[in-house]
C-alpha positions as CSV (number, residue, x, y, z in Angstrom):
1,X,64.9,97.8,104.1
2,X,61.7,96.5,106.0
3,X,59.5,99.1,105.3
4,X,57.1,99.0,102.5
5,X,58.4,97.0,99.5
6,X,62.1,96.7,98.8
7,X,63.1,96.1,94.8
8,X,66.4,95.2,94.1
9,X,67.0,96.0,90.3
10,X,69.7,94.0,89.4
11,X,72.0,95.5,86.3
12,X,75.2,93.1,85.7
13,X,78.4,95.1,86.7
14,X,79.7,95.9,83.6
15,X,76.3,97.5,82.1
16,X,75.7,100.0,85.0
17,X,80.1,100.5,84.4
18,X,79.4,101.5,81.2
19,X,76.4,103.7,81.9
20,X,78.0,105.7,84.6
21,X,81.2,106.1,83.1
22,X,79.5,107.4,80.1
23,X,78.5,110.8,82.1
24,X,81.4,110.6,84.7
25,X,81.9,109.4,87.9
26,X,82.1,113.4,89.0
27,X,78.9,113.1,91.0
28,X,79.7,109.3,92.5
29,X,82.0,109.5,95.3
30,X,81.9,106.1,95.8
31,X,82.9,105.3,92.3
32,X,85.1,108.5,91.0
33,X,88.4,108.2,90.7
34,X,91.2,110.4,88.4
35,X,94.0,107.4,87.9
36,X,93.7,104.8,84.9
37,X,90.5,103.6,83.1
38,X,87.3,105.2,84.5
39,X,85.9,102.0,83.2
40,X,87.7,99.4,84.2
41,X,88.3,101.7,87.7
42,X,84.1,101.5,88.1
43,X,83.9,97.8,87.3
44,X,86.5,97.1,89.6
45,X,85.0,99.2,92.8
46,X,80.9,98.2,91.5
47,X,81.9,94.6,92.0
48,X,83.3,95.6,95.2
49,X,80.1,97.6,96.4
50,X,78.4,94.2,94.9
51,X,79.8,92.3,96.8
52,X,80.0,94.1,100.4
53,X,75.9,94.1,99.6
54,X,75.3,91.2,98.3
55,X,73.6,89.9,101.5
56,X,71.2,93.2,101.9
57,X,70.2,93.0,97.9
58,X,69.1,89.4,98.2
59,X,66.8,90.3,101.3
60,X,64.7,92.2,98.8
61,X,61.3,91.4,98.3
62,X,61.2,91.7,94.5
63,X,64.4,91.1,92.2
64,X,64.1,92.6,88.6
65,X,67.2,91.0,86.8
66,X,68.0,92.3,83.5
67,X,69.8,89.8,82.1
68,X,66.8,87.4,83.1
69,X,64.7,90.2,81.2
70,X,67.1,89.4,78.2
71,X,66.9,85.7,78.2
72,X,63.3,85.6,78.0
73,X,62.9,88.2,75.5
74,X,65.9,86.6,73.0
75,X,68.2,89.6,74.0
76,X,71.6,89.6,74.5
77,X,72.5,93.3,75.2
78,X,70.5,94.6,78.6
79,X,71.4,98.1,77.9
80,X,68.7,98.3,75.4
81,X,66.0,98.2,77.9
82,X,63.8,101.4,78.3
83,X,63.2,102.6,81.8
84,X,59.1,102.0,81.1
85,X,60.3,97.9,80.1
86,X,62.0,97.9,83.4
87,X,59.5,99.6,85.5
88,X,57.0,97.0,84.1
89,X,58.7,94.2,85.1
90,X,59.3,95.6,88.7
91,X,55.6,95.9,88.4
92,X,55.4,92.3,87.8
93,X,58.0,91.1,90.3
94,X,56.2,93.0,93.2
95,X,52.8,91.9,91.9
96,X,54.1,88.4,92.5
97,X,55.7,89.0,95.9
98,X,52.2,90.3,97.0
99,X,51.3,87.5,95.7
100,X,53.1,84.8,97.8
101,X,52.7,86.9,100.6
102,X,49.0,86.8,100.5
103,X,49.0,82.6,100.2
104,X,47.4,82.4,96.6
């Protein structure tokens, strides 16, 4: 992750659970699985993904968090946000990571 600009788009667990289950876990080896509740199954083995990562995600160079996104704009639910919304604040994020990285 030390080439170019790494983003790490930050989506709480249960948000990116709810997304993927909603058109199956078919095409997500990681996360498919046939027994029980594909949702709770997917929350269970994101936070485990999560956490095996956690170390690599917080080397990014830009972090878009959506539930930061939320908090400033009043928002409680962070699946509302359209993919422009999010793209503009990885925008911004990188924007100020060039930023620091240039001394201003």
């Amino acid at each position: 992750m030390r080439r170019g600009i790494s983003v790490w788009l930050d989506v709480p667990v249960e948000a990116l659970a709810q997304r993927i289950t909603a058109v199956g876990t078919d095409s997500r080896p990681l996360l498919h699985s046939e027994a029980g509740n594909a949702y709770m199954e997917t929350v269970k083995r994101l936070s485990i993904i999560r956490e095996e990562r956690s170390e690599a995600y917080a080397n990014a160079n830009a972090r878009v968090s959506l539930e930061n996104m939320a908090a400033k704009l009043g928002q409680r639910d962070v699946s509302e946000f359209s993919p422009t919304a999010i793209a503009m604040e990885a925008l911004e994020q990188i924007k100020c990571f060039l930023i620091s990285e240039d001394g201003f």
